[in-house]
C-alpha positions as CSV (number, residue, x, y, z in Angstrom):
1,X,340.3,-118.1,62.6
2,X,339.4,-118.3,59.0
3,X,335.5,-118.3,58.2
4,X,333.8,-120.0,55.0
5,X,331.2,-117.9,53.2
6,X,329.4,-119.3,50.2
7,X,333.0,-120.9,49.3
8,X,335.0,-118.0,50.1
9,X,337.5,-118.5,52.9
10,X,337.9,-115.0,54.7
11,X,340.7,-114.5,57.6
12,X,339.6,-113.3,60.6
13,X,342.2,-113.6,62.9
14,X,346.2,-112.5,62.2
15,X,349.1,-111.5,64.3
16,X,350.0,-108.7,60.8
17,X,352.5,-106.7,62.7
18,X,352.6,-108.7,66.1
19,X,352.9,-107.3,69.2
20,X,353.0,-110.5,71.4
21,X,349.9,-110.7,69.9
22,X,348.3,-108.0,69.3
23,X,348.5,-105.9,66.1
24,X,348.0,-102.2,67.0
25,X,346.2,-99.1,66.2
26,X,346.1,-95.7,68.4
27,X,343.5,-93.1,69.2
28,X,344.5,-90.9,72.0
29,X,342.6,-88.1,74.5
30,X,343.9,-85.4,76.6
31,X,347.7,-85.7,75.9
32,X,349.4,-82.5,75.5
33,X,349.9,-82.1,71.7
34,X,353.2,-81.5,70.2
35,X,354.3,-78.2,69.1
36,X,354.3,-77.2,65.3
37,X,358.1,-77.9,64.2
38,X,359.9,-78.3,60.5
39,X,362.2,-80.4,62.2
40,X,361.2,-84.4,62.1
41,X,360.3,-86.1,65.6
42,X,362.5,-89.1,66.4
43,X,360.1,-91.5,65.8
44,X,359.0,-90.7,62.3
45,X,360.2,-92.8,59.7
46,X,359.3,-96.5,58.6
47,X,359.7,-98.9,61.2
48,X,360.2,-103.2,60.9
49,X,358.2,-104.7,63.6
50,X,359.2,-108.2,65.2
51,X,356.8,-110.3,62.5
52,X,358.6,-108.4,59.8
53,X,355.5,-106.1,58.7
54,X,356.1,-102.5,58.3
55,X,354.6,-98.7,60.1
56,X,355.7,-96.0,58.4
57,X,355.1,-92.9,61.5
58,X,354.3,-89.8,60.0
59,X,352.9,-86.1,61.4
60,X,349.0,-85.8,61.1
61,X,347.6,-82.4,62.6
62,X,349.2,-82.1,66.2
63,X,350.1,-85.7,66.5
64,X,351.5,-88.9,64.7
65,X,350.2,-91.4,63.2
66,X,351.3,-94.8,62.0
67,X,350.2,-96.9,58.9
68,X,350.6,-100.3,58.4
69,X,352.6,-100.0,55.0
70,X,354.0,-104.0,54.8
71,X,352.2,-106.9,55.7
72,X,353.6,-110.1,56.2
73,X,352.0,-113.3,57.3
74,X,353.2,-114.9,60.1
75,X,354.7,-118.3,58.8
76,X,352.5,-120.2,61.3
77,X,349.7,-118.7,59.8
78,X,350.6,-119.4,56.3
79,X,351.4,-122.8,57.2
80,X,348.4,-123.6,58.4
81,X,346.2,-121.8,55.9
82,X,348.3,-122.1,52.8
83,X,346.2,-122.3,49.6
84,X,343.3,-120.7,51.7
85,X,345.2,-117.6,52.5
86,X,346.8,-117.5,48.2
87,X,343.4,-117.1,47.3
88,X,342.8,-113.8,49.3
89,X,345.6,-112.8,47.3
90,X,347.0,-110.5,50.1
91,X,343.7,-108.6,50.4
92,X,342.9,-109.0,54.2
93,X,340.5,-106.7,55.2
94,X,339.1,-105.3,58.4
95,X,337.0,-108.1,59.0
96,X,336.6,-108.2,63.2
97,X,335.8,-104.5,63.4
98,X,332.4,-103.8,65.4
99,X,331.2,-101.2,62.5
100,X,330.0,-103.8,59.8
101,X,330.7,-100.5,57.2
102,X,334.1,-100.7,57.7
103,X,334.7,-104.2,58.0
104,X,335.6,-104.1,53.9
105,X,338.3,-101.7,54.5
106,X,341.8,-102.7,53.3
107,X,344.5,-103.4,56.1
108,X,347.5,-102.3,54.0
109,X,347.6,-98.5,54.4
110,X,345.4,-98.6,57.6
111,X,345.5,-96.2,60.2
112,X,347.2,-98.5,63.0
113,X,348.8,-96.1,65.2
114,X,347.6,-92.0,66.6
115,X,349.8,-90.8,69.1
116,X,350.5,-87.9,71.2
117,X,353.2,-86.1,73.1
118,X,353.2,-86.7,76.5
119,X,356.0,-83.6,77.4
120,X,358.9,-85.9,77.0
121,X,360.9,-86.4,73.5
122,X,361.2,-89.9,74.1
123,X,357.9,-91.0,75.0
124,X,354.4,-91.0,73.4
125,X,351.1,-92.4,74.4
126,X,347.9,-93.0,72.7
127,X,345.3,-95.9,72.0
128,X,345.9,-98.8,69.5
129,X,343.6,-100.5,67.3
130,X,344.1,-104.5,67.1
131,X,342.6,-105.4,63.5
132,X,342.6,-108.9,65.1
133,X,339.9,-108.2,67.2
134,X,338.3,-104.5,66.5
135,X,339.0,-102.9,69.7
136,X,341.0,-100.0,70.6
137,X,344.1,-100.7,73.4
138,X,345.7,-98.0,75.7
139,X,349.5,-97.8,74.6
140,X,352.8,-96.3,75.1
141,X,355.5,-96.0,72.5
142,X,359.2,-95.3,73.8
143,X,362.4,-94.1,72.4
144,X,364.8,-97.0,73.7
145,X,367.4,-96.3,71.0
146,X,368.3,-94.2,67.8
147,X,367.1,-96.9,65.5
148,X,364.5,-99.0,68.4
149,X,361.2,-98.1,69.2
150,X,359.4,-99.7,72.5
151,X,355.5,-100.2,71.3
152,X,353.6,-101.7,74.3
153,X,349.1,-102.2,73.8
154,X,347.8,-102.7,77.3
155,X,344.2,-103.4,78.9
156,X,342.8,-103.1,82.2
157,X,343.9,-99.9,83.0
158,X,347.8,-100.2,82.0
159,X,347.9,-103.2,84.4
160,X,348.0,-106.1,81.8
161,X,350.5,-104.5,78.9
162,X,352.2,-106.7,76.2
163,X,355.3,-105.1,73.4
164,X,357.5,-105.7,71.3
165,X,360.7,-103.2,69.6
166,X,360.5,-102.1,66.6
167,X,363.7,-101.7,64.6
168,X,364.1,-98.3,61.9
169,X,364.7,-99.2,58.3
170,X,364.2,-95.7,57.1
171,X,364.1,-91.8,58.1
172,X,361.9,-89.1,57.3
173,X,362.4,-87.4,53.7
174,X,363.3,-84.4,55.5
175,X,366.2,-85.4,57.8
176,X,367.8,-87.6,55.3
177,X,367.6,-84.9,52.3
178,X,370.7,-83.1,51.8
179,X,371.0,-79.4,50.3
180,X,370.4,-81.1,46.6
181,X,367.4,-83.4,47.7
182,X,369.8,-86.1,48.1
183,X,370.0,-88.3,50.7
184,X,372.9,-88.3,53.1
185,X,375.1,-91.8,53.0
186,X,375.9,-91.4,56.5
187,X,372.0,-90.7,57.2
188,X,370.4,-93.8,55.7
189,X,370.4,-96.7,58.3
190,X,372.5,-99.8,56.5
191,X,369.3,-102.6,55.9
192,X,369.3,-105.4,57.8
């Protein structure tokens, strides 16, 4: 949905890094927190999500969070809007989000995703934040492969979930560095 103020088209409504529709953010409670390590988890690294946007996964404190660090317009989107959506230039901001102080904050670089350890070293949980709508979702984020992630947002009590896999285009700094700082050839996953 686009809105018109004083000439100004804003965007309200985008499917940035789509997950069946809803673009995510997590904030989780009462998971067990993983344990200090120098060693990277498996899911940190930058990630390609089904619409083509980019998380980059990162350690903050006890947990992970993710950043949306690429945005791409759906085409659908861009077809529809076209000129409208040139003139924000690519800066989409926070626009649905109940606090009306942070509804000026930048969507590039946002927090999107907080997750936590739930015991196992292939499966996280947390909450996600849909910049589509404002709200936070329940989610789940699952090791599926080497290079796939499994990132499902769900509502009514983890009865109604939606996902989509997200494919690795890069590792952690630390696991691809060899004893030079370089990276290892064999390490870097070939770009799609």
């Amino acid at each position: 949905m686009w809105r018109d103020i004083g000439g100004a088209v804003i965007a309200r409504r985008f499917v940035f890094i789509g997950i069946a529709g809803v673009a995510l953010a997590l904030t989780a409670a009462g998971l067990p927190s993983r344990a200090a390590s120098a060693q990277p988890s498996v899911i940190e690294g930058v990630w390609l999500t089904e619409r083509q946007s980019e998380m980059t996964i990162a350690p903050c404190g006890d947990d992970w969070c993710g950043y949306l660090t690429k945005i791409v317009v759906p085409p659908e989107i861009r077809a529809k809007y076209g000129d409208d959506l040139e003139k924000l230039n690519g800066n989409y901001t926070d626009v649905m989000n109940p606090d009306p102080d942070l509804r000026d904050r930048p969507i590039l670089g946002l927090r999107i995703l907080l997750i936590k350890s739930t015991g196992s070293d292939n499966t996280f949980k947390g909450l996600i934040y849909n910049p589509e709508d404002g709200r936070d979702y329940d989610g789940r984020l699952k090791v599926i492969g080497t290079n796939t992630l499994r990132l499902e947002g769900c509502m009514m009590f983890g009865m109604m979930c939606q996902g989509e896999n997200w494919q690795r285009i890069a590792l952690p700094a630390a696991e691809v560095a060899q004893a030079d700082g370089t990276p290892a050839a064999d390490q870097v996953p070939a770009a799609n």
